[in-house]
C-alpha positions in Angstrom: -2.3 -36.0 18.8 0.8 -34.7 20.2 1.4 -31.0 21.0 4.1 -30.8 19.0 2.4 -32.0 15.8 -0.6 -29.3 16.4 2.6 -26.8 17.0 3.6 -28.1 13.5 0.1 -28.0 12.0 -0.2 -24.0 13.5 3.1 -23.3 12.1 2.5 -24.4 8.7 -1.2 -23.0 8.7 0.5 -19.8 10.0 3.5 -20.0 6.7 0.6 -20.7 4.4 -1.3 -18.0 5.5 1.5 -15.6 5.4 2.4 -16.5 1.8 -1.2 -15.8 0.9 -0.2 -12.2 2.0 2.8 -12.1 0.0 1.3 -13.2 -3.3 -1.8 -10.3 -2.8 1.4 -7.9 -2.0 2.3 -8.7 -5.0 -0.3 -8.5 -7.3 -1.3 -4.9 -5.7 2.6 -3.9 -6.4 2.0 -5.1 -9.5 -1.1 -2.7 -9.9 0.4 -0.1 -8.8 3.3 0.0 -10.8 1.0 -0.8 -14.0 -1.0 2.4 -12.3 2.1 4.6 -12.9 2.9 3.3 -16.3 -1.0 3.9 -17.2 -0.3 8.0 -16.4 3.4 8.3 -17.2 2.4 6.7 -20.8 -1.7 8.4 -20.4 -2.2 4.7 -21.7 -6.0 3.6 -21.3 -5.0 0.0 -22.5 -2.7 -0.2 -19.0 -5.7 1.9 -17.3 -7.9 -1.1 -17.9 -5.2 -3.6 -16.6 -5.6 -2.2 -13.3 -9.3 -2.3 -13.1 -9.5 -5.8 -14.3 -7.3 -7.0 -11.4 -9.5 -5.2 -8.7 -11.6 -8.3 -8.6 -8.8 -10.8 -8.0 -7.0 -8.5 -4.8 -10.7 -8.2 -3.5 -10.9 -12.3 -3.6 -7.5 -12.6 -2.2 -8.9 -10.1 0.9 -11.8 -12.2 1.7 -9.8 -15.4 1.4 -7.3 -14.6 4.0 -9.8 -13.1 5.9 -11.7 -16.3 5.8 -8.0 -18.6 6.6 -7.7 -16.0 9.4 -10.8 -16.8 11.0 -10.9 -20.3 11.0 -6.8 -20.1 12.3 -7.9 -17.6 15.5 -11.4 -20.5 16.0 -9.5 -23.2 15.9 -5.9 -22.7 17.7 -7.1 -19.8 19.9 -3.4 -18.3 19.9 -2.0 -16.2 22.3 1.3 -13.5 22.7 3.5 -13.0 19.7 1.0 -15.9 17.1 -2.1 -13.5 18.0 0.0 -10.5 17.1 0.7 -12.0 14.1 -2.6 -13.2 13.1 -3.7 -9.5 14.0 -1.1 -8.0 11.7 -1.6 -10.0 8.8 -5.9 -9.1 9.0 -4.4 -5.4 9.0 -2.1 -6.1 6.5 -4.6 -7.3 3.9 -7.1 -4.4 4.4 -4.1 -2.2 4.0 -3.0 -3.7 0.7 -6.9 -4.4 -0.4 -7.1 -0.2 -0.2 -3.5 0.1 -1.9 -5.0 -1.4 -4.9 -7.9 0.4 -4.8 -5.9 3.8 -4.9 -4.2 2.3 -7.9 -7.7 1.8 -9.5 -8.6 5.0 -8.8 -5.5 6.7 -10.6 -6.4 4.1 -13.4 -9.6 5.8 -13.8 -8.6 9.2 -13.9 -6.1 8.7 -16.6 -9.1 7.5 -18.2 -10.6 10.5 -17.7 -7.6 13.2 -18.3 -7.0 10.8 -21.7 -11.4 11.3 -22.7 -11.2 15.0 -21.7 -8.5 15.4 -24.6 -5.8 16.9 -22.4 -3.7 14.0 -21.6 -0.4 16.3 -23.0 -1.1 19.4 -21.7 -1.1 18.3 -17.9 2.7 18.0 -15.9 2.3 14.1 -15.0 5.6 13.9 -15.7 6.1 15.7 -11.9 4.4 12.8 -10.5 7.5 10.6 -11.5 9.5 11.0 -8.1 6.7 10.6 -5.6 5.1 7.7 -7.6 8.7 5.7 -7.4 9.1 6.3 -3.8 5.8 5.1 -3.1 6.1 1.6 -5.0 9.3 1.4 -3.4 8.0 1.7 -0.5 5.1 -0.9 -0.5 8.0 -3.6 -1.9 10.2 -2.7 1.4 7.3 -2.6 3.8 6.2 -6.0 2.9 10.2 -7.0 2.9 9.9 -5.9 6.4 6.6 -7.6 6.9 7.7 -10.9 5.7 11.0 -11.3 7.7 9.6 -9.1 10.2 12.5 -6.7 10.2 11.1 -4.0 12.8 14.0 -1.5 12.0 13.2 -1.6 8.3 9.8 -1.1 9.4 11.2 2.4 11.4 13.4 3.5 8.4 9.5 3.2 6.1 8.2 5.3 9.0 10.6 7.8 8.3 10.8 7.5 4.4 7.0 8.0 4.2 7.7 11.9 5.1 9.9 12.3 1.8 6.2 11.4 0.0 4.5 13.8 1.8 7.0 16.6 0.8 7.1 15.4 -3.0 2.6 15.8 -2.6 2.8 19.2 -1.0 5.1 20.4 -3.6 3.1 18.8 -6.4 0.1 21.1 -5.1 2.1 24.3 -5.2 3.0 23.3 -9.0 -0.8 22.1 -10.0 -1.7 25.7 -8.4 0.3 27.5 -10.3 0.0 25.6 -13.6 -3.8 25.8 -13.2 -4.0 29.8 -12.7 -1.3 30.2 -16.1 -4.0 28.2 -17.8 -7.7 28.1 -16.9 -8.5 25.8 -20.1 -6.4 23.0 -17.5 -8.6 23.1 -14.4 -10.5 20.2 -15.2 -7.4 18.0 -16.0 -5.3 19.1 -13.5 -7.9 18.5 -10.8 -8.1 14.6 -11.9 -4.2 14.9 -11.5 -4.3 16.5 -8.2 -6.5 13.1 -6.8 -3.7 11.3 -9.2 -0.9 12.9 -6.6 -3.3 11.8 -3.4 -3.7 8.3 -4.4 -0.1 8.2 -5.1 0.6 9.7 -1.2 -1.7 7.2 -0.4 -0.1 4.3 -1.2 2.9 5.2 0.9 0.2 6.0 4.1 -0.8 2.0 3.6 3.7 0.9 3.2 3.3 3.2 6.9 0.3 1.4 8.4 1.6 -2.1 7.1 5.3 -1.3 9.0 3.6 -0.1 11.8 1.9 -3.2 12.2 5.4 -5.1 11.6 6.6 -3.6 14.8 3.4 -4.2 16.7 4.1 -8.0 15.9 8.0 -7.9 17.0 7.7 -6.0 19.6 4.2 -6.0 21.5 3.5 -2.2 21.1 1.0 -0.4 19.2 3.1 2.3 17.5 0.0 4.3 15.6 -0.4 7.9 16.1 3.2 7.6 18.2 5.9 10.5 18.2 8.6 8.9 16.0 11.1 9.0 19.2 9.2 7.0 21.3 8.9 4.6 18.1 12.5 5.0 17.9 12.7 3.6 21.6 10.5 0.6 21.2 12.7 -0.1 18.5 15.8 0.0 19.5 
């Protein structure tokens, strides 16, 4: 067999593979944003939408895991393919635990909807940082997929605008919750509502980061943004 039909083999195993990654981001997106609808409506009906899927990401994970194996046996690949294959295994656990924050603001709608007090908690604050953090999973796998490492550094930098919308949440939940004692119990379920939400944008962060491992050879975790910058650019 010639080399360049086992380059052709690799390269199709390696689009096949990556497509598989594409259809899982989607399907967590997909939970996510039925996530949001779930506590912007309190709808346990959407809730349960989210849980049932749960099973399908977690098959998705161990089937790429699996393809990923059996590619790295097989070819043994080296420089920029490893990378890849490296980023994509880091990519799927990312996007495995971004649908498991969505299941877990699933269930705690559940909960603020059994406990009776679905209208009297301020979900409705939840609006902006729960957009930016969908947004941001759909443009880090953007990134991912055309493996666009200066998207990836703009996600870096638009993960701090969650953070922000989180701390601020806190200082509201605080507040709301010492006006009216009879909310604690609610409010606390909302307050792991915002965390999941903040999240989701930490796994958009790790899956960029790993974008710009695979473009550019360097390991950009727990890196000062300007030396990220430099890499970059």
């Amino acid at each position: 067999m010639s080399d360049k039909h086992l380059s052709s083999q690799f390269d199709n195993e390696l689009s096949a593979v990556s497509t598989r990654v594409m259809e899982m981001g989607g399907l967590v997106e997909s939970q996510i944003r039925t996530a949001v609808y779930a506590l912007a409506q309190f709808s346990s009906e959407a809730a349960t939408q989210v849980m049932d899927a749960e099973s399908r990401v977690n098959t998705m994970e161990v089937e790429i895991d699996h393809n990923l194996s059996s590619i790295i046996a097989r070819r043994q690949p080296t420089a920029r393919d490893l990378r890849l294959l490296i980023a994509i295994l880091k990519a799927t656990a990312n996007l495995e635990r971004a649908g498991d924050e969505a299941v877990k603001i699933a269930r705690l709608v559940k909960s603020i909807n059994d406990s009776g007090s679905a209208r009297s908690v301020p979900a409705s604050e939840l609006r902006i940082a729960s957009e930016l953090a969908v947004a941001l999973l759909r443009k880090s796998l953007d990134a991912f997929a055309r493996l666009d490492a200066t998207t990836a550094l703009s996600i870096l930098k638009e993960d701090d605008a969650i953070d922000r919308e989180f701390d601020g949440f806190v200082r509201k939940l605080i507040t709301y919750m010492m006006e009216d004692p009879r909310t604690i119990s609610a409010s606390l379920d909302l307050l792991f509502v915002a965390k999941a939400i903040e999240r989701v944008g930490d796994h958009a962060k790790n899956i960029a980061e790993f974008t710009i491992y695979v473009v550019k050879g360097a390991d950009v975790r727990h890196t000062p943004m300007e030396q990220i910058e430099s890499v970059v650019s």
